[in-house]
C-alpha positions in Angstrom: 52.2 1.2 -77.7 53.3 1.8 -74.0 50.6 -0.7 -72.1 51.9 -3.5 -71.0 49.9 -7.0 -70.8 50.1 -7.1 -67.4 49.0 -3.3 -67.1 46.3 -4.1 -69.8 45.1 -7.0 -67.7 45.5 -5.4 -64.7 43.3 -2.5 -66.2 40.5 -4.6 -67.3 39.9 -6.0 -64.0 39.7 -2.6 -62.1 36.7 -1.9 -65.0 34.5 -5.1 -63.4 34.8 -3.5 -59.9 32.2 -0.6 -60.5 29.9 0.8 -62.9 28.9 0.2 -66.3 31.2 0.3 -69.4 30.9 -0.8 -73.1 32.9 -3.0 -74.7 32.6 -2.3 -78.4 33.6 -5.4 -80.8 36.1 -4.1 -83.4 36.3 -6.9 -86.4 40.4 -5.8 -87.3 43.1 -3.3 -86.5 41.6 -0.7 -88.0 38.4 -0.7 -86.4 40.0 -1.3 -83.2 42.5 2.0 -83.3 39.2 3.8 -84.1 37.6 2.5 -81.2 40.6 3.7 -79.4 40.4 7.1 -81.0 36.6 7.4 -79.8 38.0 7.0 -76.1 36.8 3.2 -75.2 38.6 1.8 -72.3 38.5 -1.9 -73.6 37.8 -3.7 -76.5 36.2 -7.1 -77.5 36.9 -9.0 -81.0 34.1 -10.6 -82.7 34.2 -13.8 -83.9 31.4 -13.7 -86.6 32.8 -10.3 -87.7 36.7 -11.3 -88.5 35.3 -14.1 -89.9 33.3 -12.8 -92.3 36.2 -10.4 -93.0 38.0 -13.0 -94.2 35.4 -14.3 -96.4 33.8 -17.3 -93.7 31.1 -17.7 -92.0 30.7 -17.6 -88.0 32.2 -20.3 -86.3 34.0 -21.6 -89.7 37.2 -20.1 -88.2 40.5 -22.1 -87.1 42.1 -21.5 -83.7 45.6 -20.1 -85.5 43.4 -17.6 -87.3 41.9 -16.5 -84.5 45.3 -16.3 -82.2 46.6 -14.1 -85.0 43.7 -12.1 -85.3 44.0 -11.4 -81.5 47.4 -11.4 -81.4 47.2 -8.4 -84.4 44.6 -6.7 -82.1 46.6 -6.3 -79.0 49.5 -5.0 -80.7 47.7 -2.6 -82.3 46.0 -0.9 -79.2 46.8 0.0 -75.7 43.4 -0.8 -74.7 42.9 -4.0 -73.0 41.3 -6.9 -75.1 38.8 -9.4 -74.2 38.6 -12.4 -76.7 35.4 -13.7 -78.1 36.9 -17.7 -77.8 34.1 -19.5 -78.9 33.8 -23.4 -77.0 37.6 -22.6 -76.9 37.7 -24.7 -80.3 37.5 -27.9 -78.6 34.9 -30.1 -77.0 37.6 -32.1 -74.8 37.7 -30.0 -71.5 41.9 -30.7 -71.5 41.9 -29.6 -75.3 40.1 -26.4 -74.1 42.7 -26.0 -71.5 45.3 -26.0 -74.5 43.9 -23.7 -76.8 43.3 -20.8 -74.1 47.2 -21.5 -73.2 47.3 -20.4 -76.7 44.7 -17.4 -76.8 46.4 -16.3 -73.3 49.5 -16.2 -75.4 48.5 -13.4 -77.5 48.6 -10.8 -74.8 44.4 -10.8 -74.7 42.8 -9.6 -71.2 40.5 -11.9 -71.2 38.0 -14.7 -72.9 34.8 -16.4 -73.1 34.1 -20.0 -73.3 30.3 -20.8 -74.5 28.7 -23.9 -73.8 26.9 -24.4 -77.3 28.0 -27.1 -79.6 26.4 -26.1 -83.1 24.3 -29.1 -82.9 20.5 -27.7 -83.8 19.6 -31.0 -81.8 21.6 -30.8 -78.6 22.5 -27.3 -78.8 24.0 -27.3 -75.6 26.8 -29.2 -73.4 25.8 -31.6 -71.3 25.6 -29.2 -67.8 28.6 -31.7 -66.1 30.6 -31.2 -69.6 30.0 -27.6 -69.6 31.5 -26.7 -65.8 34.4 -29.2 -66.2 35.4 -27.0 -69.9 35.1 -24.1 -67.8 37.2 -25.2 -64.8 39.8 -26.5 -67.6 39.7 -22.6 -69.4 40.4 -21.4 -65.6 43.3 -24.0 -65.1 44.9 -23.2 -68.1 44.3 -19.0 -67.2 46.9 -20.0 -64.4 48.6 -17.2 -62.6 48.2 -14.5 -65.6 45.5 -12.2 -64.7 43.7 -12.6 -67.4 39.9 -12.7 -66.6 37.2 -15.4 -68.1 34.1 -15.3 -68.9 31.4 -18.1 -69.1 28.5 -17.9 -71.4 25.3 -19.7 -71.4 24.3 -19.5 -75.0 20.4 -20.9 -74.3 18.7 -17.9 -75.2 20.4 -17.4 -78.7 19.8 -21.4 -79.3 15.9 -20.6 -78.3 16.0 -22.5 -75.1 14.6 -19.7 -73.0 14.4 -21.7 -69.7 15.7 -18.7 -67.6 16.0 -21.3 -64.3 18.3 -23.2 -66.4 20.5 -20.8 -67.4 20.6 -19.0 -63.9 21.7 -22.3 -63.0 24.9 -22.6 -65.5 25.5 -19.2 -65.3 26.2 -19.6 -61.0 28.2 -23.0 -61.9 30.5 -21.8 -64.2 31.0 -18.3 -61.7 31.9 -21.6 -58.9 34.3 -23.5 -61.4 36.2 -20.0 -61.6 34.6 -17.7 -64.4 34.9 -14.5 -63.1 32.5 -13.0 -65.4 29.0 -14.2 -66.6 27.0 -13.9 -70.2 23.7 -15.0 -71.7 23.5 -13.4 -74.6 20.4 -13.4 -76.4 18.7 -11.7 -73.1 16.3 -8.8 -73.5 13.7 -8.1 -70.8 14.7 -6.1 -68.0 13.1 -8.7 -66.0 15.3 -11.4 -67.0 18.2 -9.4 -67.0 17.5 -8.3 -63.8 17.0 -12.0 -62.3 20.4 -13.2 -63.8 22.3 -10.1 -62.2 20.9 -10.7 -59.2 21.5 -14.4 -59.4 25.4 -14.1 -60.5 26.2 -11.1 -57.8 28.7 -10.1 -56.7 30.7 -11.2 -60.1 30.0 -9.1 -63.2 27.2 -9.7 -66.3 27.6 -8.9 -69.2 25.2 -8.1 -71.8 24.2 -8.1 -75.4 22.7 -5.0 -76.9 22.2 -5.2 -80.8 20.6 -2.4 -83.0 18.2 -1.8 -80.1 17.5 -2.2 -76.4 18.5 -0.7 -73.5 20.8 2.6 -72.9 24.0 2.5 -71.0 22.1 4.2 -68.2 19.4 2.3 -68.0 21.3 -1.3 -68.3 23.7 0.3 -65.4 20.4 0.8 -63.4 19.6 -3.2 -63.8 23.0 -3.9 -62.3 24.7 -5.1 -65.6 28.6 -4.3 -65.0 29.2 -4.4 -69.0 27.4 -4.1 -72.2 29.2 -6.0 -75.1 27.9 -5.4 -79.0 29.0 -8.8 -81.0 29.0 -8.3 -84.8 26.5 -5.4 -84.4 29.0 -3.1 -85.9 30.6 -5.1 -88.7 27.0 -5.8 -89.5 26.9 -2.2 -89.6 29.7 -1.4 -91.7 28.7 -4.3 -93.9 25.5 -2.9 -94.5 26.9 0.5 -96.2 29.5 -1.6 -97.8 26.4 -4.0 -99.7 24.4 -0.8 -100.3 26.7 0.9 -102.4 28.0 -2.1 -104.1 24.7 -3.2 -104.7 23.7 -0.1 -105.7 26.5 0.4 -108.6 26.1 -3.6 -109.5 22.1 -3.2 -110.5 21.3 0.2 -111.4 25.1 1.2 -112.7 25.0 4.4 -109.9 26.9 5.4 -107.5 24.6 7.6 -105.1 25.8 5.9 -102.0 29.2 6.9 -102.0 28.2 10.1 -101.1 27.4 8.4 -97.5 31.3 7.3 -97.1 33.1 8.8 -94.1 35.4 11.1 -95.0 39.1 10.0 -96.5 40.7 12.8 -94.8 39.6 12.8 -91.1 40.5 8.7 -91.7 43.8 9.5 -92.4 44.1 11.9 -89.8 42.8 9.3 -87.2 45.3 6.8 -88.4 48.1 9.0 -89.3 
């Protein structure tokens, strides 16, 4: 490790100015040094896939899990990290406030806050709720450089009222987010409308299993294209195979699939 947090930070930021990188979601160390290896410039955890590395479900994960979990992945790397935060593990906006002082603490480059509350009924904050939580996340960031991000989870709740979340999306850039997300977005229209609508601060967006290219996302405007637990998912899905596979017919065909042992070992060694 020779990155500093400050040079990591400092790093991540310069990436937001120009251009379109990814920002592949690594689930634990591992798959984070081999994101490294494969010449990513930044990285972002996933909170569905370390939690279902440890045996939860999504969202059924405690803030000191997920501040060692960070923590782990941003001593492991010299790659900057942005942290997937959740609702910052609070509905309070001063508890929010408290628990990034806590994820900033783990040397992370950055975090999002989403305005979801995992009610089915009200799946969103209420929109005052929602910008005080963010101004509270960018309090809390201080003086430290790191960058945060507010989401707009609508789309993924199925409250596809674009106007609505154009409308959070350019509060939460005024209480101080200094990047913008709506996952669940996949029409170049929309996506188009939103960057517009957030410019000249960053979008980021969601591409799982298919979609858009790099090139053609860069061509919309987008500034970053994130992954979620698209490749834990994908990893999980060899992992089931095989097992599956030697748990009901008693053969082990699958393994022949397995990366290679040796060029593991080499990338970790």
């Amino acid at each position: 490790m020779t990155a500093s947090t400050q040079d990591k930070r400092a790093a991540f930021r310069k990436l937001h100015e120009s251009g379109c990188f990814v920002l592949p979601n690594p689930w634990d160390v591992g798959s984070a040094k081999a994101l490294q290896h494969l010449g990513f410039k930044a990285l972002a955890s996933t909170s569905a896939g370390f939690a279902w590395s440890i045996g939860r479900a999504d969202n059924q994960v405690a803030v000191d899990d997920i501040c060692d979990h960070l923590e782990a992945l941003c001593s492991a790397v010299d790659l900057p990290v942005n942290a997937d935060f959740e609702g910052g593990f609070a509905r309070e906006p001063d508890k929010v406030a408290v628990n990034v002082g806590r994820g900033i603490a783990t040397g992370i480059a950055g975090l999002s806050i989403e305005d979801s509350t995992g009610d089915k009924a009200a799946p969103l904050y209420e929109r005052a709720l929602a910008v005080e939580r963010i101004k509270a996340a960018r309090a809390a960031l201080g003086s430290s450089g790191a960058m945060l991000v507010g989401r707009c989870e609508a789309f993924l709740w199925g409250v596809t009222d674009l106007a609505m979340v154009i409308d959070r999306l350019t509060a939460y850039a005024d209480a101080g987010a200094d990047c913008l997300y709506a996952p669940g977005l996949k029409s170049k229209e929309h996506i188009a409308q939103v960057v517009k609508a957030v410019q000249p601060k960053p979008f980021n967006l969601l591409i799982g299993g298919t979609g858009l290219s790099v090139a053609q996302a860069a061509d919309l405007g987008v500034r970053r294209i994130s992954v979620g637990g698209s490749l834990a998912r994908t990893a999980w899905a060899g992992f089931m195979k095989a097992s599956r596979e030697m748990a009901e017919q008693g053969t082990f065909t699958e393994l022949v699939h397995g990366f290679p042992g040796g060029e593991l070992n080499k990338m970790f060694g």
